[in-house]
Rosetta silent file (secondary structure, phi, psi, omega in degrees, C-alpha in Angstrom):
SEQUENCE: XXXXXXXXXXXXXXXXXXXXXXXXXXXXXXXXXXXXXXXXXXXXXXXXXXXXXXXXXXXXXXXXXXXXXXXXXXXXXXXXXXXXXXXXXXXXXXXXXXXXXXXXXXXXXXXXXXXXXXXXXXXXXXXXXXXXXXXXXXXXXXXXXXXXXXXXXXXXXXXXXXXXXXXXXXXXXXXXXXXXXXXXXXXXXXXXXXXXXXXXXXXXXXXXXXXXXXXXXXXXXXXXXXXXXXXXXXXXXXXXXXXXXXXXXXXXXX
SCORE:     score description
SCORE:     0.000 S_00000001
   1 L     0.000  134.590 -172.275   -4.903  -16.615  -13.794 S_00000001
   2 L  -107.453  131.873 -166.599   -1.807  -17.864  -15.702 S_00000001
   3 L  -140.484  128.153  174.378    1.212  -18.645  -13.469 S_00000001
   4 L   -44.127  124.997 -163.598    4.563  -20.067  -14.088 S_00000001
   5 L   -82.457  152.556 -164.941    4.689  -23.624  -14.240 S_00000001
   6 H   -60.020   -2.470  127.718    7.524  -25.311  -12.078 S_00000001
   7 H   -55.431  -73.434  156.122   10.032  -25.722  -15.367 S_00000001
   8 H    -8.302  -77.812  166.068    9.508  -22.188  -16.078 S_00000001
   9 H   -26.847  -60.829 -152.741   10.984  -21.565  -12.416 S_00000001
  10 H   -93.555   -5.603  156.964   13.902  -23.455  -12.503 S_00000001
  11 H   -78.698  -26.219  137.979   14.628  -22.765  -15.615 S_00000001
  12 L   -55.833   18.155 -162.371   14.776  -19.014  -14.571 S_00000001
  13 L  -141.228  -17.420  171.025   16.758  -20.026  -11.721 S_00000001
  14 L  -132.359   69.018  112.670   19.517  -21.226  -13.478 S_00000001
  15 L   -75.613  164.758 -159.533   20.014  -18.677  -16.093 S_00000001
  16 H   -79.317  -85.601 -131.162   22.581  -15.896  -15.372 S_00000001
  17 H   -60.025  -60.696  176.466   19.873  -13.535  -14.598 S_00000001
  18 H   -48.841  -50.760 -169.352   18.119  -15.840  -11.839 S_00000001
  19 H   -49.767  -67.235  174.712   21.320  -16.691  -10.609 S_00000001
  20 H   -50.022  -46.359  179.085   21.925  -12.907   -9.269 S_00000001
  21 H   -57.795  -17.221  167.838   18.030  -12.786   -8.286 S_00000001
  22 H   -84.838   -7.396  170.281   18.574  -15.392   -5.992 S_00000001
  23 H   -79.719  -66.703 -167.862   21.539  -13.460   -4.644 S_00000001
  24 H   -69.409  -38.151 -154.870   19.849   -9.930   -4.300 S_00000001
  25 H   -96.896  -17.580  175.460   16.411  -11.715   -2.478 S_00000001
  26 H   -66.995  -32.314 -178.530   18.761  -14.068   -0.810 S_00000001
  27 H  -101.690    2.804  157.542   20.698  -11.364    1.194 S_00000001
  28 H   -60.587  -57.371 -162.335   17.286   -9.575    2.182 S_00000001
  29 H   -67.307  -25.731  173.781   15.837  -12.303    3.640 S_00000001
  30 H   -44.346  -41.575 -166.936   19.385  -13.084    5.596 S_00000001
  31 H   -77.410  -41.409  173.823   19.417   -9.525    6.867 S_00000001
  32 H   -60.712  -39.666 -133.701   15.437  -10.262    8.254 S_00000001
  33 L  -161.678   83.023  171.999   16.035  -13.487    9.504 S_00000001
  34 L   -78.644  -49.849  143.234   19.682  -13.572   10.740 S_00000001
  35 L  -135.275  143.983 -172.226   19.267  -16.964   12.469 S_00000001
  36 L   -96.866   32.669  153.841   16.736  -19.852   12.015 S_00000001
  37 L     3.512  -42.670 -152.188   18.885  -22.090   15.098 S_00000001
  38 L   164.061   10.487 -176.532   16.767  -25.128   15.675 S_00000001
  39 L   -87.809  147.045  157.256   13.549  -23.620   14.273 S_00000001
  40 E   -89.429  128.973 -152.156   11.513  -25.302   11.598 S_00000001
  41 E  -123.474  122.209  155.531   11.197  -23.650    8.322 S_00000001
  42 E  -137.671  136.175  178.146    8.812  -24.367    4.965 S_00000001
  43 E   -85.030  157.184  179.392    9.009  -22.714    2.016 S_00000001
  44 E  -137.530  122.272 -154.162    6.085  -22.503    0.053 S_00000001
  45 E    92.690  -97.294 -152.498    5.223  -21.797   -3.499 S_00000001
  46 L  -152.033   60.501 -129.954    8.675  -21.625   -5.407 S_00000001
  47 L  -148.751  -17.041  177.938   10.668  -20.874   -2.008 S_00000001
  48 H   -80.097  -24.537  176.323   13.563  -23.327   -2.789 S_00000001
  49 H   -24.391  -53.279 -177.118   16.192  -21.288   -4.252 S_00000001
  50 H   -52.411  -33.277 -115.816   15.851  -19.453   -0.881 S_00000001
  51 H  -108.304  -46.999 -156.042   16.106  -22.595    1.432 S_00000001
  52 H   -73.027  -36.257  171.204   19.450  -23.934    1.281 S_00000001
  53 H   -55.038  -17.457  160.155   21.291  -21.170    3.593 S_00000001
  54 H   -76.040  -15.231 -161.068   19.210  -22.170    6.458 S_00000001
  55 H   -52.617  -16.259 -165.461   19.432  -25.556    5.808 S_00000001
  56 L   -77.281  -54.649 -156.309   22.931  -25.793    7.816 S_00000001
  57 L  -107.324  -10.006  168.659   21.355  -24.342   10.942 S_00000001
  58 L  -110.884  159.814 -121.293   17.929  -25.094   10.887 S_00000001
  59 L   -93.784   -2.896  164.846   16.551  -27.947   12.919 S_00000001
  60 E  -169.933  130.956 -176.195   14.398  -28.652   10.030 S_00000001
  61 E  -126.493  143.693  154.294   13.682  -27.053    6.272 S_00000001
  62 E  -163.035  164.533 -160.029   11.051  -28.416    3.709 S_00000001
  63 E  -105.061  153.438  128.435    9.063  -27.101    0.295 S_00000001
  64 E  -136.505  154.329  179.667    5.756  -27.678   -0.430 S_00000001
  65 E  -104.429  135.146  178.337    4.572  -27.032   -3.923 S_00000001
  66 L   -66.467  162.952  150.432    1.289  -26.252   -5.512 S_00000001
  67 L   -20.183  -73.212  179.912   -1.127  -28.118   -7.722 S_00000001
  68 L   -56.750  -30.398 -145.224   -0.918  -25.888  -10.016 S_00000001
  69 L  -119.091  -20.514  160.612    2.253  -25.116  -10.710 S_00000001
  70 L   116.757 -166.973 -159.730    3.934  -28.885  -10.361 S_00000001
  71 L  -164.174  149.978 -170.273    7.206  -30.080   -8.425 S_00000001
  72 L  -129.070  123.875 -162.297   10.688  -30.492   -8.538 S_00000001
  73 L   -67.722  130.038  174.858   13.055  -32.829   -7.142 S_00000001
  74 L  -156.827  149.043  -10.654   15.250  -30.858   -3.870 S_00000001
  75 L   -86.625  166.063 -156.639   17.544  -30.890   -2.774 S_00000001
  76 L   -70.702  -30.227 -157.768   19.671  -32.938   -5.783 S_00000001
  77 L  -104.952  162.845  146.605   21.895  -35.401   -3.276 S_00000001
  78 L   101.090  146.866  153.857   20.163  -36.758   -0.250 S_00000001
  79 L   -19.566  123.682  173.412   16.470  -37.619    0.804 S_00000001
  80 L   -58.598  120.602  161.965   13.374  -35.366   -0.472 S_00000001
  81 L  -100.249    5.887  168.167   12.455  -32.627    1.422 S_00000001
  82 L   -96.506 -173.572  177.725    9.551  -31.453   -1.214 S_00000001
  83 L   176.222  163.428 -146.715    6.104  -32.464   -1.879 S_00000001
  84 E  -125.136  113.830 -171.595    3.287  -31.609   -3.966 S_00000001
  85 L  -128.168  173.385  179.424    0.000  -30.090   -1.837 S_00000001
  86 L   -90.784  125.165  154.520   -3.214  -28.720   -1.790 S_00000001
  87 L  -104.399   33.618  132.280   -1.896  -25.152    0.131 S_00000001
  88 L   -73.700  -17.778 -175.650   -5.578  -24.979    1.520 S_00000001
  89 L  -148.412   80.391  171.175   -4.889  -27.860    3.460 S_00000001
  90 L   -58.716  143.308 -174.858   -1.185  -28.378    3.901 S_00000001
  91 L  -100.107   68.896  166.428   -0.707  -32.192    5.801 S_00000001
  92 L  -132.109  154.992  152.032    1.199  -30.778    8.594 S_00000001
  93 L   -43.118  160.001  136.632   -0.375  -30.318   12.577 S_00000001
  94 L   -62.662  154.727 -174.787   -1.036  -27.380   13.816 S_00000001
  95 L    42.329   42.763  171.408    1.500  -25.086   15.754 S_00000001
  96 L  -119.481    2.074  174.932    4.153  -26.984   13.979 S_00000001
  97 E  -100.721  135.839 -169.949    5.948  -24.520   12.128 S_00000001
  98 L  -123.192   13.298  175.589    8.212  -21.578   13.233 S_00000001
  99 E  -152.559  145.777  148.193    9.240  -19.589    9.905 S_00000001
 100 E  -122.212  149.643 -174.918    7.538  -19.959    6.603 S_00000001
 101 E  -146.440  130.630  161.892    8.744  -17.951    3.204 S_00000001
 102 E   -93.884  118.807  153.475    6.345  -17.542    0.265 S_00000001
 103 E  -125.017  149.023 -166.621    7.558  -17.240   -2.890 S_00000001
 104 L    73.319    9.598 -155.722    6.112  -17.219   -5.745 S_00000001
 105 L  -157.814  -43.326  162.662    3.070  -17.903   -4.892 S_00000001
 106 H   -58.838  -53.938  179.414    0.340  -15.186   -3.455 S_00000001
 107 H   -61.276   -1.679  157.690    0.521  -13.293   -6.094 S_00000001
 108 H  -145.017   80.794  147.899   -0.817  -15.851   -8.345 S_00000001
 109 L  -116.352  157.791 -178.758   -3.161  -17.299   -6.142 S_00000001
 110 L  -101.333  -25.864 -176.258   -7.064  -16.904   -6.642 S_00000001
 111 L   -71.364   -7.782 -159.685   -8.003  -18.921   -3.143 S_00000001
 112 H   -15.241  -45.097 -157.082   -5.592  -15.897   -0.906 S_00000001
 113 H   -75.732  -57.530  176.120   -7.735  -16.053    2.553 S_00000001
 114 H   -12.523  -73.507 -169.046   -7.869  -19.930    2.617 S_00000001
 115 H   -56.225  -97.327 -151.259   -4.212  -20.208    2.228 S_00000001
 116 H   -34.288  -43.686  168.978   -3.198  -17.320    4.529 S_00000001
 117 H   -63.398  -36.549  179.309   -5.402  -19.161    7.298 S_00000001
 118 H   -56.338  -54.503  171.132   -4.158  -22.245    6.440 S_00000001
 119 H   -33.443  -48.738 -164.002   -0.630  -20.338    7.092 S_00000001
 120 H   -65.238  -76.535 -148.871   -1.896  -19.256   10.369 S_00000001
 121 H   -62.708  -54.194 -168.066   -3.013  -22.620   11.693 S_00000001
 122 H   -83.136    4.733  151.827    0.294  -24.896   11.030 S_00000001
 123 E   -88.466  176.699 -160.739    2.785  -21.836   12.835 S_00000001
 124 L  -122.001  131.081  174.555    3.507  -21.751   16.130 S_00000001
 125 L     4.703  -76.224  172.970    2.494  -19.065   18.974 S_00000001
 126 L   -37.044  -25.934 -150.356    5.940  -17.466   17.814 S_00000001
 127 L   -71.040  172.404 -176.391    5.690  -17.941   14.231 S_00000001
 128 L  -148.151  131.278  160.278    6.336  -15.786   11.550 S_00000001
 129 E   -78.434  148.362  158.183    5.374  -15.474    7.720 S_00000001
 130 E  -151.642  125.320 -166.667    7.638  -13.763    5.058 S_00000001
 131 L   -98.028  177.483  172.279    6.258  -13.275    1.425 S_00000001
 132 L  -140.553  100.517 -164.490    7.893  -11.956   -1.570 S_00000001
 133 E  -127.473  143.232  163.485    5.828  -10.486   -3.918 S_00000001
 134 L   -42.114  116.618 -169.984    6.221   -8.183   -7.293 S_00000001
 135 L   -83.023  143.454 -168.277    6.269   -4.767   -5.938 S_00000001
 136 L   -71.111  -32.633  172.364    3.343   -2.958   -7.962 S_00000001
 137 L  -102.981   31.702 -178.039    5.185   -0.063   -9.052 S_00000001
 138 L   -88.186  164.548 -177.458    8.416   -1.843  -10.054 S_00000001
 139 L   -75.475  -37.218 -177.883   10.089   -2.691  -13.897 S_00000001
 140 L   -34.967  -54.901  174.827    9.558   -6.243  -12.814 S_00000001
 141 L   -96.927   18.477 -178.526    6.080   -6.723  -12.972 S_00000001
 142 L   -87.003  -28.706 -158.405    5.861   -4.904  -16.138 S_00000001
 143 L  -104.126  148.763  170.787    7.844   -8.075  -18.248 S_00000001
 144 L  -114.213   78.200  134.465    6.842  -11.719  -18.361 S_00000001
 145 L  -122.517    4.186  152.935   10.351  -12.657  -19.265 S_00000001
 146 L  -131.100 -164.795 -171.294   10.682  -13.304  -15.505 S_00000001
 147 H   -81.418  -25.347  177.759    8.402  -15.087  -13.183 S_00000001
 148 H   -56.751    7.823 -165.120    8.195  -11.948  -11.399 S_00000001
 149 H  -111.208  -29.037 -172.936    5.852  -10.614  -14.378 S_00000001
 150 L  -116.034  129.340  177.853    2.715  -12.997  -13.933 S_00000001
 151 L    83.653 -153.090  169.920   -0.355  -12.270  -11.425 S_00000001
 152 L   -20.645   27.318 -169.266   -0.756  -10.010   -8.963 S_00000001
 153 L   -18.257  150.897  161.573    1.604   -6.991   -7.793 S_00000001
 154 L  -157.885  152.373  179.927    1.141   -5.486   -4.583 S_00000001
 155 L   -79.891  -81.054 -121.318    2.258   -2.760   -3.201 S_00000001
 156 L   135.282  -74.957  175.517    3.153   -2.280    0.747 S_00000001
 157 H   -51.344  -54.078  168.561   -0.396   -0.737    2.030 S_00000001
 158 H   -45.978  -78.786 -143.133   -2.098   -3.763   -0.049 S_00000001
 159 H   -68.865  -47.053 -178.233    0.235   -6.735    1.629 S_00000001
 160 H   -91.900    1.156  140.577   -0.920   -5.213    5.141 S_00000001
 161 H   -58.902  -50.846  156.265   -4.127   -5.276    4.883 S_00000001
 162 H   -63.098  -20.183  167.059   -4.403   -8.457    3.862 S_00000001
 163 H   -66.953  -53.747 -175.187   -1.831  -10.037    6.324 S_00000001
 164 H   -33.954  -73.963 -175.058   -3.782   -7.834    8.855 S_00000001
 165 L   -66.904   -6.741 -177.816   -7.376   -9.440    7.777 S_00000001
 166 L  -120.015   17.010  146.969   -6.008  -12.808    7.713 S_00000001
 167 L    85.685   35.945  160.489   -4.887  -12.864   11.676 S_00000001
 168 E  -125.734  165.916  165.142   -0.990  -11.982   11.118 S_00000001
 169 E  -104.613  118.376 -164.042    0.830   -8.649   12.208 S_00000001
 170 L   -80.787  104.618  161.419    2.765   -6.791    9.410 S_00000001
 171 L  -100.744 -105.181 -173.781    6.309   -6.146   10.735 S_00000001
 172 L   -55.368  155.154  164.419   10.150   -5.353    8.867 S_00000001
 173 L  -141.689  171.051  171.008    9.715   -4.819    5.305 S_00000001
 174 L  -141.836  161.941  155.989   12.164   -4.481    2.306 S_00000001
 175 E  -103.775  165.311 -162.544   12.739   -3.876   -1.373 S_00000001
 176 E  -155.270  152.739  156.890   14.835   -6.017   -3.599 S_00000001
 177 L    82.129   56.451 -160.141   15.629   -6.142   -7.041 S_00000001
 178 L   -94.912  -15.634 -171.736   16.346   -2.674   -8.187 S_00000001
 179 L   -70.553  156.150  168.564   18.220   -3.652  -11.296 S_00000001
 180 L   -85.152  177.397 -165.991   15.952   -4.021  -14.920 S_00000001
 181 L   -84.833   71.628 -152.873   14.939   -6.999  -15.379 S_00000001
 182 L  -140.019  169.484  166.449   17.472   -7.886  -18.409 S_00000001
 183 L   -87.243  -21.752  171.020   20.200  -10.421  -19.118 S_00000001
 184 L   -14.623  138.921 -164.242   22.891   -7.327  -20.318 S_00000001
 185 H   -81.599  -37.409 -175.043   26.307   -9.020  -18.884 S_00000001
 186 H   -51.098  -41.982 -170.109   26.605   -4.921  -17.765 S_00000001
 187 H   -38.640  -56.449 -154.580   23.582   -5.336  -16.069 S_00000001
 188 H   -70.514  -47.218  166.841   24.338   -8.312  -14.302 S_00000001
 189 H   -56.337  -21.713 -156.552   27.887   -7.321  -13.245 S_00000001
 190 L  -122.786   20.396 -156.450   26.552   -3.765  -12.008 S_00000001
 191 H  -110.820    8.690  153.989   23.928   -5.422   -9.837 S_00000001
 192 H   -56.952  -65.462  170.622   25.226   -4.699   -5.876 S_00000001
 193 H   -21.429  -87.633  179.528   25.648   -0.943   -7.721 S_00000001
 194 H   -50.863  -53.041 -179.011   21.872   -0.858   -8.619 S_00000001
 195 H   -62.925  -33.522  171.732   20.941   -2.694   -5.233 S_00000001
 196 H   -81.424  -37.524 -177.691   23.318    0.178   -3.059 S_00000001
 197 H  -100.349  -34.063  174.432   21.695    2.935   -5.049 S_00000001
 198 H   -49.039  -52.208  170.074   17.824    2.042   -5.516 S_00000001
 199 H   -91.524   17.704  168.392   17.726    1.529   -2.282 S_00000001
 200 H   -80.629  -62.932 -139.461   19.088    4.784   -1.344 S_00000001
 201 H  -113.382  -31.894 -158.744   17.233    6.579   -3.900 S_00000001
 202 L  -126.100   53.520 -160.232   14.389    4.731   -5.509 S_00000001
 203 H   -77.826  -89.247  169.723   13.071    2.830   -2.795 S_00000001
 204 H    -5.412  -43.741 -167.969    9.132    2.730   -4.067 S_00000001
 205 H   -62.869  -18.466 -161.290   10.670    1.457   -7.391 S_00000001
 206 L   -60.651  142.257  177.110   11.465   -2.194   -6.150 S_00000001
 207 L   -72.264  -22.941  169.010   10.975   -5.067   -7.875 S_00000001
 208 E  -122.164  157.631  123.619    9.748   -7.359   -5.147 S_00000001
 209 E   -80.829  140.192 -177.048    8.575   -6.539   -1.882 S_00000001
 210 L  -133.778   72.313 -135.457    9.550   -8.568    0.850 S_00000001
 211 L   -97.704  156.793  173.479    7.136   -8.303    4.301 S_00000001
 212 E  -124.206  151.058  173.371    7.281  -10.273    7.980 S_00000001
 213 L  -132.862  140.243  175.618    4.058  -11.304    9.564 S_00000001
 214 E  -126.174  106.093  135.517    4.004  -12.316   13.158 S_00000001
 215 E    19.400  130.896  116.204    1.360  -14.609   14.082 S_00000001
 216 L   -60.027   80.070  177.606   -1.696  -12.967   15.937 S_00000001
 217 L   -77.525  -26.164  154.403   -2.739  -15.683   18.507 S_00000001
 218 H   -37.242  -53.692  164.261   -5.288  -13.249   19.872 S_00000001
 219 H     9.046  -61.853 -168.656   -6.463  -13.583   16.416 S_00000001
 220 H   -32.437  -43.116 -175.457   -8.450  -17.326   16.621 S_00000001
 221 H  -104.808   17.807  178.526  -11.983  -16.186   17.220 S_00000001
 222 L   -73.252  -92.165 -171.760  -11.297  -13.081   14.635 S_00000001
 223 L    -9.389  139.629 -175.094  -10.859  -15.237   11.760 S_00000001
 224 L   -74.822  149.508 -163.398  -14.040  -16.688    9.596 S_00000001
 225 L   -86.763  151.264  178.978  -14.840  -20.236   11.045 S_00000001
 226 L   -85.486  145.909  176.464  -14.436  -23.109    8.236 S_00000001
 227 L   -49.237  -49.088 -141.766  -17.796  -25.001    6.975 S_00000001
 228 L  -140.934  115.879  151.378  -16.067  -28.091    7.542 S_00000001
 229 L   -85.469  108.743  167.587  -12.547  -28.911    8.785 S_00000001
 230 L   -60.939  141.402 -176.035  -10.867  -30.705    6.468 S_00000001
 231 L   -93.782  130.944  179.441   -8.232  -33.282    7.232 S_00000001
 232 L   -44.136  161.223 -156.913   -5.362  -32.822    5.247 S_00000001
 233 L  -124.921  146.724 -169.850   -5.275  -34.397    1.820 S_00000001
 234 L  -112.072  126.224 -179.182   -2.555  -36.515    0.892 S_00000001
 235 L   -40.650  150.652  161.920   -1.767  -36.599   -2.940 S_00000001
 236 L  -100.464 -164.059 -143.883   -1.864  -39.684   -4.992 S_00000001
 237 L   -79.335  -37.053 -152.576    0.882  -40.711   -6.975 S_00000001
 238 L   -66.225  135.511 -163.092   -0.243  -39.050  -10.452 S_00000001
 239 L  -118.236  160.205  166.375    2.095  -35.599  -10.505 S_00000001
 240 L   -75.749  -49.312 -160.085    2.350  -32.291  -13.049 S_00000001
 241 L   175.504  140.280 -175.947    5.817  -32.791  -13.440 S_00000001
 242 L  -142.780  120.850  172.481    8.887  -34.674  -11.210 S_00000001
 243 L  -112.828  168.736  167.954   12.360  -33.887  -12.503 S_00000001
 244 L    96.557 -134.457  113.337   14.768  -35.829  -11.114 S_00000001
 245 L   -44.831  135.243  175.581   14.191  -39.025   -8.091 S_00000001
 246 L   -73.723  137.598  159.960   10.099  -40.202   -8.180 S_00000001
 247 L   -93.988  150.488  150.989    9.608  -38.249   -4.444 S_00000001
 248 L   -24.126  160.092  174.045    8.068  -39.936   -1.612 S_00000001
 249 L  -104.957  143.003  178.332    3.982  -39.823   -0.873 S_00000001
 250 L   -82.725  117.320  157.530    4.407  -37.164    2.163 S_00000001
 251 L   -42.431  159.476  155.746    3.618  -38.346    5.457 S_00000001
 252 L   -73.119  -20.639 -165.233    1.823  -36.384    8.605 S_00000001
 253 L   -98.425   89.612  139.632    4.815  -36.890   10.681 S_00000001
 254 L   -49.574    0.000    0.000    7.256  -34.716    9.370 S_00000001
């Protein structure tokens, strides 16, 4: 499956067009997740754009990035808070996380249950997932001229079944991104307008979907047992791509 590589991101991310998409997905997830207080938060996949408004209030935010798709120096001033993983076997404990936000990332993974268990094991009693994915019948995931255009749409019923089968409970959900997908300065300028009326009118139509998961802890003896547990794997030095500061080798004790 072909998936944007982490220059691709951020170079979408700072274009005019990203700039508003990070706006529109930014004030969804605010309205789910009014405050993160002292909770610990990691984004995962392509999740920093998203990051920095908790970062004030929560008692700890960090990225991790995939293999595939490479790493990026974050935040620019200041200490690293990314790192470059396996996300079958993320190097955190168990029960140590209390919000995670996927972006960028299920929809072009081929490995889904792994990861989603993996998710499971490193939240807390409490915890809660929230993905973001190309909604299937959106303009979005018709174009590759955003990232939203490569792998794997899904639709609403699809995201809860699989959250479901992988020992989370599908709660709030939202659409985002109602606007085409274009750089038009009208566009861009017009895009609360399109975000106040889509989601009035055209609600199915959204370009992302954006779902909460709550932990199952009942769950534990659902879920298929691992051959082997693996102990988290800590990268060596050699990287797909570092913009920026060389990052840190990531510790367990976060």
């Amino acid at each position: 499956m072909i998936r944007p590589d982490v220059i691709d991101l951020r170079n979408f991310y700072h274009s005019p067009l990203g700039q508003v998409v990070r706006r529109v997905i930014s004030r969804k997830i605010r309205q789910m997740w009014p405050d993160l207080k002292n909770f610990r938060l990691l984004g995962l996949g392509y999740a920093t754009p998203y990051l920095n408004i908790f970062r004030p209030e929560a008692e700890r935010v960090i990225s991790f990035m995939p293999l595939e798709q490479g790493v990026i120096q974050w935040p620019r001033e200041g200490g690293s808070l990314v790192s470059l993983v396996d996300e079958r076997t993320l190097p955190l404990p168990d029960a140590s996380i209390d919000r995670i936000i996927w972006v960028h990332g299920l929809e072009n993974s081929t490995d889904i249950d792994p990861i989603l268990q993996e998710l499971w094991r490193v939240l807390t009693s409490t915890g809660k997932l929230l993905v973001v994915v190309p909604g299937r019948r959106g303009l979005w995931a018709r174009t590759e001229n955003t990232p939203f255009g490569y792998g794997y749409p899904y639709n609403d019923k699809q995201l809860n079944r699989l959250l479901r089968d992988n020992g989370f409970t599908p709660g709030d959900r939202q659409g985002a991104l109602y606007m085409p997908p274009g750089n038009w300065r009208l566009n861009l300028r017009l895009w609360r307008v399109w975000e106040n009326v889509g989601a009035k009118w055209w609600r199915r139509f959204s370009g992302v979907r954006i779902m909460e998961a709550e932990k199952q802890v009942y769950a534990l003896t659902a879920l298929p047992e691992r051959e082997t547990r693996r102990r988290p794997v800590i990268l060596p030095a050699a990287r797909p791509v570092i913009v920026g500061r060389e990052l840190p080798r990531i510790g367990e004790d976060l």
